[in-house]
Every structure is written in C-alpha cells, then in structure tokens.
N, C-alpha and C positions, 0 to 999 in steps of 0.2 A: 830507594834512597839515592840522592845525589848531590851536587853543589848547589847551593844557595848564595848566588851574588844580590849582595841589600847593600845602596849607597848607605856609606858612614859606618859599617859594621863590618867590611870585608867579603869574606869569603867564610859561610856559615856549612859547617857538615851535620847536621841533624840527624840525634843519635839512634833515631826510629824513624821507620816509612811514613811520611807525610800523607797518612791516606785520607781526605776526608778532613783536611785542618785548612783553611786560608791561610795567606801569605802572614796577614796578621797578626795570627795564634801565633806563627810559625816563628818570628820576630822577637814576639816578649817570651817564648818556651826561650830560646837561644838565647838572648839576652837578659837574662832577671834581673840585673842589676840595675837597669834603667825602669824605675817607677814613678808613677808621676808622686807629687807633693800633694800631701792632706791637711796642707795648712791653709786656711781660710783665705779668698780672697776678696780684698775690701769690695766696697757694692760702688760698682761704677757705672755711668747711663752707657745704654747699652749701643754698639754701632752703628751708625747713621744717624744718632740724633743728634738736632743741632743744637745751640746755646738757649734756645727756650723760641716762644711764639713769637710771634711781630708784632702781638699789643697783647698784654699783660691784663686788660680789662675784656679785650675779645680776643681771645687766642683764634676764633676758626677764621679769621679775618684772614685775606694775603694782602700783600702792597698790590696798589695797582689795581684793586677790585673797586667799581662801585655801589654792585647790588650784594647788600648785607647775606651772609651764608644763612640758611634755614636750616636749625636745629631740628624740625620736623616733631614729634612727639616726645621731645625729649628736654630738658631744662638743665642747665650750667648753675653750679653753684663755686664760688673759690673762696677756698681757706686763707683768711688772712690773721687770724686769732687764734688757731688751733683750737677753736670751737670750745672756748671754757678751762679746756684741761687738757695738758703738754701729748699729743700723741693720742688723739680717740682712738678708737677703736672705728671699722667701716661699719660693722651694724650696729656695735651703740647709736651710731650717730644716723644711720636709718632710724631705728626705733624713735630715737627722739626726734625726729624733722621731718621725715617722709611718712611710715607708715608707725602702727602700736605694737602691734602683730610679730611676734617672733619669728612664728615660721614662714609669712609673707616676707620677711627682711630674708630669711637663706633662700625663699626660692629666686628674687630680686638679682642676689650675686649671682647665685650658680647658674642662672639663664643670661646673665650678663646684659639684662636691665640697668643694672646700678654699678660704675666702673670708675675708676679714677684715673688722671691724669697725671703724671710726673711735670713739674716745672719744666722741663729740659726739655719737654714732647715740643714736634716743631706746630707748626699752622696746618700744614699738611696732613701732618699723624693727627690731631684733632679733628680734622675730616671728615678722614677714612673710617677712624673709629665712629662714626655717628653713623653715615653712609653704610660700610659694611660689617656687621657684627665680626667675622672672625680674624678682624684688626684691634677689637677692642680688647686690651691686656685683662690677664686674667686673677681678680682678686678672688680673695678669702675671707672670710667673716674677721681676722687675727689681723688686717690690713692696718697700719695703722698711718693715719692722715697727718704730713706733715705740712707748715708751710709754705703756703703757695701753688698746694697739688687743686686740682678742678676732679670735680663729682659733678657726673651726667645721671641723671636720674629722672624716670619718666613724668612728662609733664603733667599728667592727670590728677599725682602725686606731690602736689609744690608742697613743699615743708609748710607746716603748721604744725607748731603745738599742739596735740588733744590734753587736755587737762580737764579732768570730769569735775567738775562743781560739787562739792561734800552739801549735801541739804542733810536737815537736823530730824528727826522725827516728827511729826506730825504738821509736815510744813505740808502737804498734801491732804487731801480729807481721807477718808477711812473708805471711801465708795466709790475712789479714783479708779481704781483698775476693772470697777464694772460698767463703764462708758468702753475701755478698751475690749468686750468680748465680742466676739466676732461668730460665734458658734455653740447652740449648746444642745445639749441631749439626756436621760435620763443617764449616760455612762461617761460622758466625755465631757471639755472644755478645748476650745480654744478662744486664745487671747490676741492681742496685737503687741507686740513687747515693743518699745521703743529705742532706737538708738542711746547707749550710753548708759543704761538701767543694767546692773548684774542680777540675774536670775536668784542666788541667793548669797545671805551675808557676808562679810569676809573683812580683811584688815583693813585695806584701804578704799572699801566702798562707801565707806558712810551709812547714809538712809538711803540711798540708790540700790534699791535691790526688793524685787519684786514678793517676793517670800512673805515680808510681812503686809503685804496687802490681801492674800491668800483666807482669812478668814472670813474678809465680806463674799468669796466667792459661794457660799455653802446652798444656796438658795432653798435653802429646809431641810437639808441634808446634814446630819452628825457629824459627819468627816468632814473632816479638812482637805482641801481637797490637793493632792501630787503631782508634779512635777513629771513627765515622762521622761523627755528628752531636754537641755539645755543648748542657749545659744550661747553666742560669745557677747563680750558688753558693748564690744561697738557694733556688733550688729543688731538690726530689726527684721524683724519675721514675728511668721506664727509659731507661737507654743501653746502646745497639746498636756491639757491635764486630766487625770483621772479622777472624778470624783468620790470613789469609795474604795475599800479595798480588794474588791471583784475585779474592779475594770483594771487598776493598776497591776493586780496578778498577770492578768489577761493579758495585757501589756509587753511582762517581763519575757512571757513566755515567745511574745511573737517576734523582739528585739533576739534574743535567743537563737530562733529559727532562721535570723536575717531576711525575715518579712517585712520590717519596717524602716524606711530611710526616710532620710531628709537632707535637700539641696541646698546649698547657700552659693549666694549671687553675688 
C-alpha cells in the first residue's frame, strides 16, 4: 500500500493493498461520494450531427453534386403524416407497406434491411448508411416514427397494400381446385395452391380457403381427403394430401421421425 496522488481529490491513502484493482476502482472505492445522477437525460441528436440534410426531398443529395447518389437495392420513403396514427410503430408500419409477414418484418430490422433515419441525420450520414451497413443506426420493432424521419427499405419490397378480396361462397364452381392437381396416386394428392387462398377456414378469410373445395377431390374414394402439411396465404406451392386414413397415419408418423420437410422460396 502506498500514496495515491489523483488530480482533484489530493492525496488518497488506501485502506487495503491495491492488488489487482485499476486506478479507477481505486478512485470511486476512496471516493463514494462522488456518484454519478440517475436522473433521465432529455434525448438529444447525437454529436457530429448537423441541422438536418441539404434537401428535405432528397437527403443523400450534397451541394455541388451533379450525378444523382444511387440508392442501389434499397428505396427512401419520408414521413410527412405520421402514417395515419401519432407515432407508428417500425413494424406495424413494415407489415402494412412493405411485407404481411410478421416474422419477415423482425428478421428486416434485426439484419438491418429496414432502418430509419432522424431528421437531424446530415447528407453524409444518409450515405454511409446505404453504402456501409455498420453505419446504419440500430432500430427495434418498439421504434417509433416521428415526423420527418426517412425509412430505407429494400426495393424489391416498395410498399403495397396486400389486402386479400373476401369472395362469397360459391363464386367458384365445385370442380375448381381439380384443374389445380398436379399429382395423384392411389395414397396421395398434390395440388398447386395459389397465392392468397388460406389452406383452411378462419375469421378474416372469407371464401378464400381451400378446405371447402376438398370434397370434389375424392375420386371414388369415401374419405375426404387431409391436409398433411400447410402453407402460408401469401404464398403458392404444392400441397401434399392424404387420401384415406392409412396414408395420413403414414404420414404422421414420418413428420415425427423428421423425414418429411418442405422448402419455401
């Protein structure tokens, strides 16, 4: 143990050997009275940025440039209405504009696909974030969009509405979904399922939902024929049906043993 000279504090004698502590343990142990405040500090832009972009309609603009900056796979969108309702949410406002998909919109943020911009960001900082991912700030699904922030979001992706059209029952004939079979056998079924059809019933599908077209598939057969596996509504693929209750055992047992899978693209 010995003297401890720390500007502002004197001449420190430390009541135990310093073995194994930094100079900075060694500070706040001798001093406790000095702690910092756990009162909230207001949110202010953070340093270096400046008063906002150099054009309000194109932030990645600089003065002095002629050839327009190239966003590259990515699309600009700016809040000038708070999208309907004071303070969205970042993935409500995914779900509703960019993708339907819930858990497409969390892997969007957390890969840092889908980022927002602060008013205050310069022309610069709007750049770099397009240019190199680990400049682009890091939101949360909880983010919420105020006036005048910019949302980069992949261009593949431009906002559109999906809003699935309610059809009424028998706006279809009864023998619709046996033009879509693609595969049959004395045990199995495959079909071609469409974009936008729910596999089966539910609240807000309407007549959209494949279920009730299930009984023109019997082709002499008793049973009605089962559902193995389901897709999702906006997507299209094939589904795999069991015609009797054999094959669908047959089935359960193989999803079981994790012998059966299926990709989606």
């Amino acid at each position: 143990a010995g003297m401890l000279l720390v500007p502002g504090f004197g001449s420190l004698r430390p009541s135990r050997p310093l073995r194994g502590c930094s100079l900075a343990r060694a500070v706040a142990t001798s001093a406790q009275g000095a702690r910092p405040s756990r009162k909230p500090t207001p949110l202010t832009p953070p340093p270096g940025s400046g008063p906002g972009p150099w054009r309000v309609d194109n932030p990645t603009e600089l003065p002095g440039t002629a050839r327009p900056f190239d966003l590259g796979p990515f699309a600009r969108h700016h809040v000038t209405d708070t999208e309907g309702s004071p303070e969205m949410r970042l993935d409500r406002w995914i779900m509703k504009n960019v993708c339907s998909n819930w858990n497409a919109a969390q892997k969007l943020i957390s890969a840092k696909q889908v980022w927002v911009m602060r008013p205050y960001c310069t022309s610069q900082e709007h750049r770099s974030s397009v240019v190199i991912p680990r400049f682009r700030p890091k939101c949360q699904n909880s983010t919420r969009l105020l006036l005048g922030d910019y949302i980069y979001f992949p261009r593949v992706m431009r906002p559109a509405p999906k809003r699935r059209q309610r059809t009424e029952h028998g706006s279809e004939p009864a023998d619709w979904l046996v033009s879509r079979v693609i595969y049959k056998d004395t045990d199995f079924l495959a079909i071609d399922k469409p974009a936008g059809w729910s596999v089966t019933g539910g609240k807000h599908v309407g007549g959209m939902h494949l279920q009730r077209f299930l009984p023109s598939l019997r082709f002499g057969v008793d049973d009605i024929p089962q559902f193995v596996h389901r897709l999702s509504t906006e997507l299209s693929g094939v589904l795999l049906l069991a015609r009797h209750r054999a094959a669908a055992a047959y089935v359960k047992d193989v999803i079981q043993q994790r012998a059966f899978w299926h990709r989606s693209f």
